[in-house]
Each structure stands twice: as C-alpha cells, then as structure tokens.
C-alpha positions as CSV (number, residue, x, y, z in Angstrom):
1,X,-81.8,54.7,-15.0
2,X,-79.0,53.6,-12.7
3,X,-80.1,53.1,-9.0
4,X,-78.1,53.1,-5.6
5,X,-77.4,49.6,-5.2
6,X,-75.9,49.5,-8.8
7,X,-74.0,53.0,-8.4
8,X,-73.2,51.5,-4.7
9,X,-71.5,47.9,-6.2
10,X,-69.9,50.6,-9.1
11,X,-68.1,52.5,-6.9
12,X,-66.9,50.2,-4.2
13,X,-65.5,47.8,-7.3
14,X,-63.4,50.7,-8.0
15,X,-62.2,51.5,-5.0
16,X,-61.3,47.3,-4.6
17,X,-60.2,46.9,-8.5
18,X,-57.8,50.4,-8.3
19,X,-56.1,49.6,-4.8
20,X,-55.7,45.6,-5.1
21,X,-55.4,45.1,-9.0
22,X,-53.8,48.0,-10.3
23,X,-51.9,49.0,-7.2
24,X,-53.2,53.0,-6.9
25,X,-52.7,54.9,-4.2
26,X,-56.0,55.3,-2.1
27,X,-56.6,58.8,-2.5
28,X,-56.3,57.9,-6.4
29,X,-58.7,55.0,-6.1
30,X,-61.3,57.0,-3.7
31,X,-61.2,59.9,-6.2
32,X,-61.7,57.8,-9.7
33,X,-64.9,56.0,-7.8
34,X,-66.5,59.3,-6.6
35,X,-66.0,61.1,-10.2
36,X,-67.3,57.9,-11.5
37,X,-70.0,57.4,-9.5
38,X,-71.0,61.2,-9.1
39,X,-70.9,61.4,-13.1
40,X,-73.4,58.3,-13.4
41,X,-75.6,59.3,-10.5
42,X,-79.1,60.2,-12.4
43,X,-80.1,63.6,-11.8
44,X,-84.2,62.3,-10.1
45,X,-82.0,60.4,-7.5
46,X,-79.8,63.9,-6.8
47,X,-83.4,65.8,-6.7
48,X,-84.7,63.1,-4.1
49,X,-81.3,63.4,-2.2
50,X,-81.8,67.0,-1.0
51,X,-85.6,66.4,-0.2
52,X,-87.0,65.1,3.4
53,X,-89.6,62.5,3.3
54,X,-92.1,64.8,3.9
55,X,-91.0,67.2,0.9
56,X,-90.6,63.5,-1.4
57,X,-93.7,63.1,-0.7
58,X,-95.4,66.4,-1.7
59,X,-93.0,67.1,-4.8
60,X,-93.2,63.6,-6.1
61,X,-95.4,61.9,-7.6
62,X,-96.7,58.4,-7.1
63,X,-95.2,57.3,-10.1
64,X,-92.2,58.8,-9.4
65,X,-92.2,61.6,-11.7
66,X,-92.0,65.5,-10.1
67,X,-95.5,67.6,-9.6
68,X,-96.0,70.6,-11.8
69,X,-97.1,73.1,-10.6
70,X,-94.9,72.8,-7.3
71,X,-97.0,73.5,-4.0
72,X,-95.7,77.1,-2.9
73,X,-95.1,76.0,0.8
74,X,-92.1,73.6,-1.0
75,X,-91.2,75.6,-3.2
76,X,-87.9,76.6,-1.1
77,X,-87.3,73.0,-1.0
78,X,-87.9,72.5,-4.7
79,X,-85.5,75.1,-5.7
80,X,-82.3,73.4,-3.2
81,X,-83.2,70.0,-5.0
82,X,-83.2,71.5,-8.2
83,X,-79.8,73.6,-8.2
84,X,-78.3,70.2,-6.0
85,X,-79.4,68.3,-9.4
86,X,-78.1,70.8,-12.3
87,X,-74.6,70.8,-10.5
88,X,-72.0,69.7,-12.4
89,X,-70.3,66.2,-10.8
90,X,-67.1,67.5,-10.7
91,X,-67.9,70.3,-8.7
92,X,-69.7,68.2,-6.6
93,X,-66.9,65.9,-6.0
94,X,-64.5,69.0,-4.9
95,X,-67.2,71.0,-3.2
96,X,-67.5,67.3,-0.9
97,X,-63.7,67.3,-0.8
98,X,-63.3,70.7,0.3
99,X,-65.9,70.2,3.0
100,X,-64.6,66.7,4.1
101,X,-60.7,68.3,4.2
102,X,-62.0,71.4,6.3
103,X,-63.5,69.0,8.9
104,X,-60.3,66.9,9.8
105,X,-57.3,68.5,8.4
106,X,-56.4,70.5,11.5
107,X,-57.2,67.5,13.7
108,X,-55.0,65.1,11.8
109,X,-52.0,67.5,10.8
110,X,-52.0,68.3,15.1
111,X,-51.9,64.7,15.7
112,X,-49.5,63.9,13.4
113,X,-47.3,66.5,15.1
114,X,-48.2,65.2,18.4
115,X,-46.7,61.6,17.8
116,X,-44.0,62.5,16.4
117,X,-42.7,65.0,19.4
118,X,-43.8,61.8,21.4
119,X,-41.5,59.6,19.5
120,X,-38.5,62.0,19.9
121,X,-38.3,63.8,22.6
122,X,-38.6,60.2,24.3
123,X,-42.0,60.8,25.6
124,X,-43.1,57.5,24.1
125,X,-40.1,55.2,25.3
126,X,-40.8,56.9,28.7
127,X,-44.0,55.5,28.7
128,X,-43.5,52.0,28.0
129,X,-40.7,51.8,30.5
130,X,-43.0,52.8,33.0
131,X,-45.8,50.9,32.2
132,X,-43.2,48.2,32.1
133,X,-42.0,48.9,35.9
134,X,-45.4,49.1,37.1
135,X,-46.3,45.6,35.7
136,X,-43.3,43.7,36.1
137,X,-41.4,41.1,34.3
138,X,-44.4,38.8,34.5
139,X,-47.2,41.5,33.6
140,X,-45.3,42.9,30.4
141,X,-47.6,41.9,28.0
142,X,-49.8,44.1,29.8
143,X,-47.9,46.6,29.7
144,X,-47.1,46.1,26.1
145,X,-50.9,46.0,25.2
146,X,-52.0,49.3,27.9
147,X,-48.6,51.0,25.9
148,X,-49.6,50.2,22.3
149,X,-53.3,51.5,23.0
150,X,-51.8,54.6,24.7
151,X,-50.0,55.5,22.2
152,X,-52.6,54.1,19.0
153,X,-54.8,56.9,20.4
154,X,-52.0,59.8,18.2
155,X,-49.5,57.6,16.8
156,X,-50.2,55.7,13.8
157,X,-50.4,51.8,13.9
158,X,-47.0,51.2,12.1
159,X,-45.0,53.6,14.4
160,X,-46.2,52.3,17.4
161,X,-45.5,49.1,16.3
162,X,-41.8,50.0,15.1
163,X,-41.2,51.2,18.7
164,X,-42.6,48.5,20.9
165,X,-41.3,45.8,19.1
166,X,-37.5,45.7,19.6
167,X,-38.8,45.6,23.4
168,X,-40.5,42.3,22.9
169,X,-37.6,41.2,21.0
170,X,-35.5,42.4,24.0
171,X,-38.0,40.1,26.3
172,X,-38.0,37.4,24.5
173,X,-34.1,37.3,24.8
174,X,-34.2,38.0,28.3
175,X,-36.8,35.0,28.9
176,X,-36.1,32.7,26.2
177,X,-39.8,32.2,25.5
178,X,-43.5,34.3,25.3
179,X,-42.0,35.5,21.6
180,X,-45.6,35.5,20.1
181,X,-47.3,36.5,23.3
182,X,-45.6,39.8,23.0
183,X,-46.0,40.1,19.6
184,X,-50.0,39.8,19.8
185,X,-49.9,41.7,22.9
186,X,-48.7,44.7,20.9
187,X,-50.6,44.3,18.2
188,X,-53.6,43.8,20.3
189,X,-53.4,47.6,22.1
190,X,-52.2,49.2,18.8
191,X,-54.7,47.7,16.1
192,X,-58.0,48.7,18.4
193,X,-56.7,52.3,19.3
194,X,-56.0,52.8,15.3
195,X,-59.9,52.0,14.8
196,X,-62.1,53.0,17.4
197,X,-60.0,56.6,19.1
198,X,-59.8,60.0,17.7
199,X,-57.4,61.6,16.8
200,X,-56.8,58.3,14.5
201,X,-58.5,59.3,10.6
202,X,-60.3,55.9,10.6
203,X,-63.1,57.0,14.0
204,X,-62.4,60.5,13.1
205,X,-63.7,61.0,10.2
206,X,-66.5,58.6,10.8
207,X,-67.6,60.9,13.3
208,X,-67.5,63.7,10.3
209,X,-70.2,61.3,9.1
210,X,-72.8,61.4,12.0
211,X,-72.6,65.4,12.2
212,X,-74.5,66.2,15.0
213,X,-75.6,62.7,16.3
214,X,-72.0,61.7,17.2
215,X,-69.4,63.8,18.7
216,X,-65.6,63.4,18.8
217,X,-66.0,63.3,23.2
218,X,-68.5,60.6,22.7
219,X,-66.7,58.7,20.0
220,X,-63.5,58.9,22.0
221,X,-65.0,57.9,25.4
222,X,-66.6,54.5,23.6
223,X,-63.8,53.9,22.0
224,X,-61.7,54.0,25.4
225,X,-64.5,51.8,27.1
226,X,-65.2,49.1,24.1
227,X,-61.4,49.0,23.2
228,X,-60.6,48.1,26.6
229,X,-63.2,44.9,26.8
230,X,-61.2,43.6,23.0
231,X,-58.3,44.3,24.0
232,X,-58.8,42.3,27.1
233,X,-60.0,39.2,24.7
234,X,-57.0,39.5,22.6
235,X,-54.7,39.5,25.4
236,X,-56.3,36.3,26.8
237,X,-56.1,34.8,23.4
238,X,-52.4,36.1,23.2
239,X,-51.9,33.6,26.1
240,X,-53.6,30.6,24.7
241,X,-51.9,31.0,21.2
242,X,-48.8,31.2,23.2
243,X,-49.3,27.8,24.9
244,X,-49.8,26.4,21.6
245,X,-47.6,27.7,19.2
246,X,-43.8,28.4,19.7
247,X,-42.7,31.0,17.4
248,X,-39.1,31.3,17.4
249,X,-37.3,34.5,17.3
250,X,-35.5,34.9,13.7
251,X,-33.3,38.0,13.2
252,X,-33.9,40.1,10.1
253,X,-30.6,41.4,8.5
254,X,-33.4,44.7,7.5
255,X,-34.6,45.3,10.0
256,X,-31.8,47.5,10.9
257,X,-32.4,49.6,8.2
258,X,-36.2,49.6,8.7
259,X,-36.2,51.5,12.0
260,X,-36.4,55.0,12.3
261,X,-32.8,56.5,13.3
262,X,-33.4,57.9,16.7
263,X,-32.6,61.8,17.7
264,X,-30.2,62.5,20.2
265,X,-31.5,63.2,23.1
266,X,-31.2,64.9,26.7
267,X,-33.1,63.5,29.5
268,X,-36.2,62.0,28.8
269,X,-39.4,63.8,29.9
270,X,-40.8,62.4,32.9
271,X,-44.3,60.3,32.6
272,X,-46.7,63.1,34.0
273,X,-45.5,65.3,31.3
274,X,-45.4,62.3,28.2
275,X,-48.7,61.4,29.0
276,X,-50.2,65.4,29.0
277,X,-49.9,65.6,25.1
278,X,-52.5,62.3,25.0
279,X,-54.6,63.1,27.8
280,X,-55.0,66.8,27.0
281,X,-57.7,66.1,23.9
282,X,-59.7,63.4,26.2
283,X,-59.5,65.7,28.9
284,X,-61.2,68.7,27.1
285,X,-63.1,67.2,24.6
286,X,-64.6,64.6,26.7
287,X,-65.1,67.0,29.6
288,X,-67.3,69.4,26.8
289,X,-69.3,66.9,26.3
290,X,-69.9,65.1,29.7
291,X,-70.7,69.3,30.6
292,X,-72.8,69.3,27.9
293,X,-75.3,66.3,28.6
294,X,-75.2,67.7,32.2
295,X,-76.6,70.8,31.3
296,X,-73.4,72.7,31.9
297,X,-72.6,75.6,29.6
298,X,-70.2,78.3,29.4
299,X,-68.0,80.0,26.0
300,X,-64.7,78.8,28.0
301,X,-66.2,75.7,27.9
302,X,-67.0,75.1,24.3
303,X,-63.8,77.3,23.3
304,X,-61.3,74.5,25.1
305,X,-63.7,71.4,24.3
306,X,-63.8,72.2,20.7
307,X,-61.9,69.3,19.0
308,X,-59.6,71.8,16.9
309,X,-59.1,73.9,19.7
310,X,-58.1,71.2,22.1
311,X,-55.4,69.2,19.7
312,X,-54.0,72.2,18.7
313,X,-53.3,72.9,22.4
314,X,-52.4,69.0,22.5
315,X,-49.9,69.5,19.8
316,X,-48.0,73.0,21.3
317,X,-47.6,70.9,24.7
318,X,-46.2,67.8,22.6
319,X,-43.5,70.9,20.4
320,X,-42.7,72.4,23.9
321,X,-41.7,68.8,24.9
322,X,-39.9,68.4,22.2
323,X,-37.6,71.7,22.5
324,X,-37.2,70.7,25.9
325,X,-35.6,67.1,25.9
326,X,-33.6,67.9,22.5
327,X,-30.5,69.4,22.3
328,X,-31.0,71.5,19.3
329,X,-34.5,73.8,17.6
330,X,-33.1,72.4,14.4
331,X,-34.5,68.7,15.3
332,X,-37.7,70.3,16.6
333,X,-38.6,72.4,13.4
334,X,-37.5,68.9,11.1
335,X,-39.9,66.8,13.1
336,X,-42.6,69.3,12.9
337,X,-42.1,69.5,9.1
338,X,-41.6,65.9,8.7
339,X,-45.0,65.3,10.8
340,X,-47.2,67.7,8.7
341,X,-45.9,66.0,5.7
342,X,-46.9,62.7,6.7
343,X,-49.8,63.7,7.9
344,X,-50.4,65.4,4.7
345,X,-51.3,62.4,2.7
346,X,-53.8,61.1,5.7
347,X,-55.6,63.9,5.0
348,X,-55.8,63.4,1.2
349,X,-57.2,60.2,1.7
350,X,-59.3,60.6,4.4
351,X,-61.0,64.0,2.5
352,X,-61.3,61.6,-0.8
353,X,-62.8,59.0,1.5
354,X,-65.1,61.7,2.7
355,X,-66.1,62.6,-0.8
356,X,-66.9,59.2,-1.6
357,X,-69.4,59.0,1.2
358,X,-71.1,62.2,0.2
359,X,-71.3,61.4,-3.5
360,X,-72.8,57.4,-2.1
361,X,-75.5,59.6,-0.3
362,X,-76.3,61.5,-3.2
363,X,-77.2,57.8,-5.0
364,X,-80.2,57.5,-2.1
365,X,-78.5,54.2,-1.0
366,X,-79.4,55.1,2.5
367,X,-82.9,55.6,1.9
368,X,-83.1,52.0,0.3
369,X,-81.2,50.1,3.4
370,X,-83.1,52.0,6.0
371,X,-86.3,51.0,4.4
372,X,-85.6,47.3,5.0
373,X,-84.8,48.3,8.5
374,X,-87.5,49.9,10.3
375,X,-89.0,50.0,13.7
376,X,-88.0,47.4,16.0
377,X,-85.4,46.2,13.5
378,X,-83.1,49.3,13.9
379,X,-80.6,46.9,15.8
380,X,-80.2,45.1,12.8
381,X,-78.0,47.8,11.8
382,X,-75.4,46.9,14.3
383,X,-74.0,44.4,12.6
384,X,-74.6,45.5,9.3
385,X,-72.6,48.3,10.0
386,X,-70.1,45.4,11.4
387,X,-70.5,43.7,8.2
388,X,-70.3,46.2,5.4
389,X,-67.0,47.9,7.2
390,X,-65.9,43.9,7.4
391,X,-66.2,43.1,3.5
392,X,-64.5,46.2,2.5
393,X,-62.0,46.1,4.7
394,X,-61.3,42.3,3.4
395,X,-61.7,43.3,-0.5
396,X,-59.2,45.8,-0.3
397,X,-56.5,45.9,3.0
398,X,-57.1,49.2,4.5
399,X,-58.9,49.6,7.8
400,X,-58.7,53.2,7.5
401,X,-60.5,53.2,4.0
402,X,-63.0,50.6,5.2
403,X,-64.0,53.1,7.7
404,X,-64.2,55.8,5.8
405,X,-66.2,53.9,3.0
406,X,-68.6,52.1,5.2
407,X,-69.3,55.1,7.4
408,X,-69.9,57.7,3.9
409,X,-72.9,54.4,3.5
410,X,-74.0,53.8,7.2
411,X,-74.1,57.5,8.7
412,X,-77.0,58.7,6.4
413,X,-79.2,55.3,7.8
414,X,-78.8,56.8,11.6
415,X,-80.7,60.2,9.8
416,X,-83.4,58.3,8.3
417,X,-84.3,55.9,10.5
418,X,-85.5,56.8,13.9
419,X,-83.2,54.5,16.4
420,X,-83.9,52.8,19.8
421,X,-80.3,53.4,21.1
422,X,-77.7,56.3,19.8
423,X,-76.0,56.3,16.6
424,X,-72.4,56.1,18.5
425,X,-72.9,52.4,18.8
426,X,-73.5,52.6,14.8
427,X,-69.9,54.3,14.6
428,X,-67.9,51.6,17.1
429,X,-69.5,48.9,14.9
430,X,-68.2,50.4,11.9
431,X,-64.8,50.7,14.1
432,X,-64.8,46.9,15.2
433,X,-65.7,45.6,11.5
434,X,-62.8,47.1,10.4
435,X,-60.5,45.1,12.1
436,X,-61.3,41.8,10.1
437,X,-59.8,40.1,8.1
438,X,-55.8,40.9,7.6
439,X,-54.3,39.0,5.2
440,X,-52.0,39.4,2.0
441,X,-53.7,42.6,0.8
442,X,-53.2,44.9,4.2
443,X,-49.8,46.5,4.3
444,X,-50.2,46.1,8.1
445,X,-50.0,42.4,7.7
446,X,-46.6,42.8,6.5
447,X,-45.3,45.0,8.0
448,X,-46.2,42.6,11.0
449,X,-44.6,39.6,9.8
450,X,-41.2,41.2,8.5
451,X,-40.7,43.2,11.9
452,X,-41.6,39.7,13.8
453,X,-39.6,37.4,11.4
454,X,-43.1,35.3,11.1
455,X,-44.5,33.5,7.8
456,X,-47.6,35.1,6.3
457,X,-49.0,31.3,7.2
458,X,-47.8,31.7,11.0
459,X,-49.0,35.8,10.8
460,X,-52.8,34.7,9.5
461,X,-53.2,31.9,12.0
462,X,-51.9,34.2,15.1
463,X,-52.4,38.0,14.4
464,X,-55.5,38.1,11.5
465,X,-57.1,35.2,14.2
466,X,-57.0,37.4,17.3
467,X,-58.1,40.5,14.8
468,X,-61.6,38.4,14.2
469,X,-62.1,37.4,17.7
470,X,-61.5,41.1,19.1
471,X,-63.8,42.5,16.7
472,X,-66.3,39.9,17.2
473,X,-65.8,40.6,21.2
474,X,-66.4,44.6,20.2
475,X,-69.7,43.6,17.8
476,X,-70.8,41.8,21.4
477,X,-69.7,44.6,23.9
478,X,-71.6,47.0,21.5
479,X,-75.1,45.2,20.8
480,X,-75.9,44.8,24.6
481,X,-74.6,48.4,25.6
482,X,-77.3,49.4,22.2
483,X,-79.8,47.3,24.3
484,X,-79.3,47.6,27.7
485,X,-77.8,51.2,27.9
486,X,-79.0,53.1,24.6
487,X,-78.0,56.5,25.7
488,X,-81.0,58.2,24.1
C-alpha cells in the first residue's frame, strides 16, 4: 500500500516535472498530480481521512485493520468514512475543485476588475505621483517601494511592475545614478504584497486552507504588519547593493512593445478617491474582524465585512472610477471584460491548486508531520511551513503555486495539532517561504531583467538576493510575534 509521504513526493514531482520539464500550464500540471494522486490514494488512508482521532481510534484496530461489528455510537462516523472511501477519484478531484473555485472566484474576478479600473482611469499613476511628492526626489525609493506594496495588495506583480518602472527609468535619467536602487525598491513593495495580502490568489487561498482558524481580516492585517518590517530590510539592502554595484541603464528596443497601450484619459481621479478602491476591502473586512474579537456583533456588520461582499463593493467603486475619468462606457465595459478574463485563468489555477491540497489531505500526510511535532515543538512548524513553501517554490518558479501547494500540506497540521500561538503565523510563513529562491525557472525573474535591461547573473545577485533576505527577515518577524504575542 502506497502511504502519504510516497503519494506526497508523487504528486509534487508532477507538479515540478509538468511545469519545468515539459512546460504545462499550471492548472494542467496541478490537475494531472491531483487525478494521479487521488487515483493511487488507498482507500484505508481515505477511511482514516474522514475519521477524528478519537473515531480512529474506536473504528480501528491496533493492527490497523477496521473493527467489525462497528460500535453504534460511531456508527454515523463509520458510514461518512465509508461513502468518503467508495467515491470515485475523479469525482473527488472535481467535487474539491468545485468547492475550492466557489471559495475565491468572486474574490479574485472583483480584484482583477479592481486593478485594472486602477490602471486606467489613472488611479494608479495618481498614486505614485503622490507618493512621489510627499517623499521627494531624495525619498523616491520610498515612495517607489510604499507604491508598489499599495498597489501588490489588487494588482498583480507583473502590472505593477510594468507601471512603476518607466518611473525609475525616468529617475535614473534625471539623476544619472540609483538605477538598481529603484529597481529593487520596486520589486521590494511589489513581490511581498503579491505573497502575504488578499486579495492576491497566493494568501487568499491559503486562507481557504485554515477555514475557520484564519480569516481573510486577519490574514490581511499580518500581512500589512509583517510586509512592512521585509520590506523595510529590502529597501536597506536596496541601498547597500546600490553602493556596490552600478548597473547601468541599457534601453530595450521591446520594451516599447511590451507595455500596455495606455487609454485616453480625462483628468485623473484625485488620491482620496484612487486609494478608496484598496482601502475599502481592509476597511470592512478588517473592521469585521477587529468587531468580532471585541465582542461586537450586528447583521450590518457581518453583511459589509464579508470578504465577497466587501470586494464586490471594492470593485463597483473602482468601475465608477473608471466611467468617470474616461471619456467613453466603451473603454469601461473592455476593461471590465478584459479583467474577468485574466482573472479567469487565476482562478483555474488557484481552484486546481485547491484541489491538490484537498486530495494531499486525503493521503493523511498531515497526520504523519504533526505526529513528529507535538507539544512544545508546535513552533517547529514555523519554519517548516517556511521551508516546504521554499523548496517548491524553487523546484518549479511560481510563488503563487508554492503557496497554494504548501498550504493544501500545512493547513491540515494547524487542525491536528493543538498550537501555542494561532495558525495565522502558520499562513505568513507559508507567505514569506515563497518568496525564495527566483531564478531561471520563475517567469517573474524575467520579466525583471528584460524590463530593467539586467543579466540573469546581475538579476540573481541583486533581486533573488534581496528576495532571500526579506523572507528570512519575515521567517524572523513571524517566530517572535508566534512567541511573544501568540494571539490565542
């Protein structure tokens, strides 16, 4: 019989082998390893899946095979385990798709929408340039970084990056020097938004993970508060690795092309108004759950502090932006259409990520970590957390599917294991290990280096670098907050 940790190393070679040797697309990867995985999965480890320890215990015997007759105050439990283990694995792979899908669709379709609107009603330039003002010539990469993380919270990490850079090219012209301290300033904000705030699929669905233990408020509160301390680190590495290296600015004859053509615009929207669109979500979902721990109740309450409810609101402030600072509906319907379709395939591979997880639970995987781990140990799963979300994230280039992998094989250890400190920590670990290491295999590391005119050699020693120190800084910022303020 097949156990977890073979079925575990199974599934994740897939998921490496189909993305980095034969080039799939990740929700074609994420699928192939679930099927395969759910398909091998014994059907004893799917009857012990559905079972608590107690009900293992009195259905089970101690040589592992299942008591006959079956003790009548189990025998509800018996049943669920039973029908759980005659289900066919391709119904359990869509059944887990369906459910994962139903949990983050809405979300990520409304924040796709939201970004976009940003992007072209000018919302996000308007931004930027104030953030710029407020800090001054000298303070810019500040205000690159606190602009990049702004906007990382509902704009993916490529758009952001498209946008901000032709401003630090534009600095670097003006001042004839700092070329890589803007560029890791940028990246800085933009690469720790992407991986620790909702609405971004990476923390989101990770959050699907931890059910009840986690909330989206919570997650996006941490993630504000432990993105802030890395991204302070990388922006004091971004100024040493500025005194030492001296990258010079080389043009790209693509780059051109590359960039999104801008809309035509009327005035821009003033910075109350770009910022209500981002603020909105953290506002009412954060303030639900602050309520909440307080003791504060009420149906308006939960209504506006539910996360679909709030981004959706989010999103119809980000359109009415839109149709206010364009000339034309016709632009605003496009955008809208053109959002929902990217987001679209962030769904797919964050539902297929979510099945993945579901049918790695199945195995019992977390059972077997989590035994390894108990008591006073439960810290230990810190940086394991860290570590797993790390390896994968190395092995095969996506942070988003590292997330999504490692959480589907942390979450379940927070359930099983009774922790000294809450299991948010356990999902900003998973967030901060999935920031090492860039390199060849990440499209981000490319995309990087042809936008900056930098050699993979001068991208790994400068960007992947400050990457690993940020999300060493994060592992830090998150083991003594564990210890010192465990929030249970």
């Amino acid at each position: 019989m097949l156990g977890p940790a073979t079925l575990l190393f199974v599934g994740v070679l897939i998921v490496v082998i189909g993305i980095i040797g034969l080039k799939w697309h990740p929700f074609i990867a994420l699928t192939v390893a679930s099927l395969t995985v759910a398909a091998l999965t014994p059907t004893e480890l799917l009857y012990r899946s559905v079972l608590s320890g107690e009900e293992r215990s009195a259905l089970i015997a101690a040589d592992g095979s299942r008591l006959n007759p079956v003790p009548r105050e189990f025998a509800a439990a018996h049943a669920s385990a039973e029908k759980k283990s005659g289900t066919w694995f391709v119904k359990r792979f869509t059944a887990a798709l369906g459910e994962g899908c139903g949990r983050i669709a809405l979300i990520i379709a409304m924040a796709a929408v939201i970004g976009r609107c940003l992007l072209d009603s000018g919302g996000a330039k308007r931004i930027v340039d104030s953030l710029m003002r407020l800090f001054g010539v000298k303070g810019t990469p500040f205000a690159f970084a606190a602009s990049a993380f702004t906007l990382g919270i509902p704009v993916f990490f490529d758009t952001v990056f498209y946008l901000l850079m032709p401003l630090g090219k534009a600095m670097r012209k003006e001042t004839g020097k700092h070329y890589l301290l803007y560029i890791l300033t940028i990246v800085a904000g933009a690469t720790m938004a992407h991986s620790l705030v909702p609405p971004t699929p990476g923390p989101l669905t990770v959050v699907g993970f931890f059910g009840d233990q986690v909330s989206i408020g919570s997650m996006m509160l941490g993630g504000i508060i432990v993105g802030s301390f890395t991204v302070s680190v990388g922006i004091a590495y971004a100024y040493w690795a500025d005194r030492r290296w001296e990258i010079p600015l080389r043009e790209d004859p693509d780059f051109g092309a590359a960039k999104r053509e801008e809309r035509e615009q009327t005035s821009p929207p003033s910075l109350s108004l770009s910022l209500l669109p981002i603020i909105l979500p953290i506002i009412l979902i954060g303030g639900e759950s602050i309520l909440t721990v307080a003791g504060v109740s009420h149906p308006a309450i939960k209504f506006f502090g539910d996360q679909n409810i709030a981004l959706l609101i989010s999103a119809a402030t980000a359109v009415l932006l839109l149709i206010r600072h364009t000339p034309a509906g016709e632009s605003t319907r496009e955008a809208v259409q053109e959002a929902l379709a990217s987001g679209g395939t962030i769904i797919l591979i964050t539902a297929a990520g979510s099945a993945f997880g579901a049918v790695l639970k199945d195995t019992g995987i977390a059972e077997l970590i989590s035994s390894s781990v108990e008591g006073s140990q439960t810290l230990m799963l810190i940086p394991i957390a860290y570590l797993v979300t790390a390896l994968i994230r190395t092995a095969q280039g996506s942070a988003t599917v590292a997330m999504i992998t490692a959480g589907g094989m942390v979450a379940p250890l927070a359930v099983g294991t009774e922790l000294s400190y809450s299991a948010l920590y356990l999902a900003l670990a998973i967030g901060c290990g999935s920031k090492p290491i860039s390199w060849a295999n990440d499209s981000g590391f490319w995309v990087i280096g042809r936008m900056t005119g930098m050699t993979p050699l001068e991208t790994f020693k400068t960007v992947s670098v400050m990457m690993i120190i940020m999300s060493l800084a994060g592992l830090a910022v998150i083991l003594l907050g564990a210890v010192f303020l465990p929030l249970v």
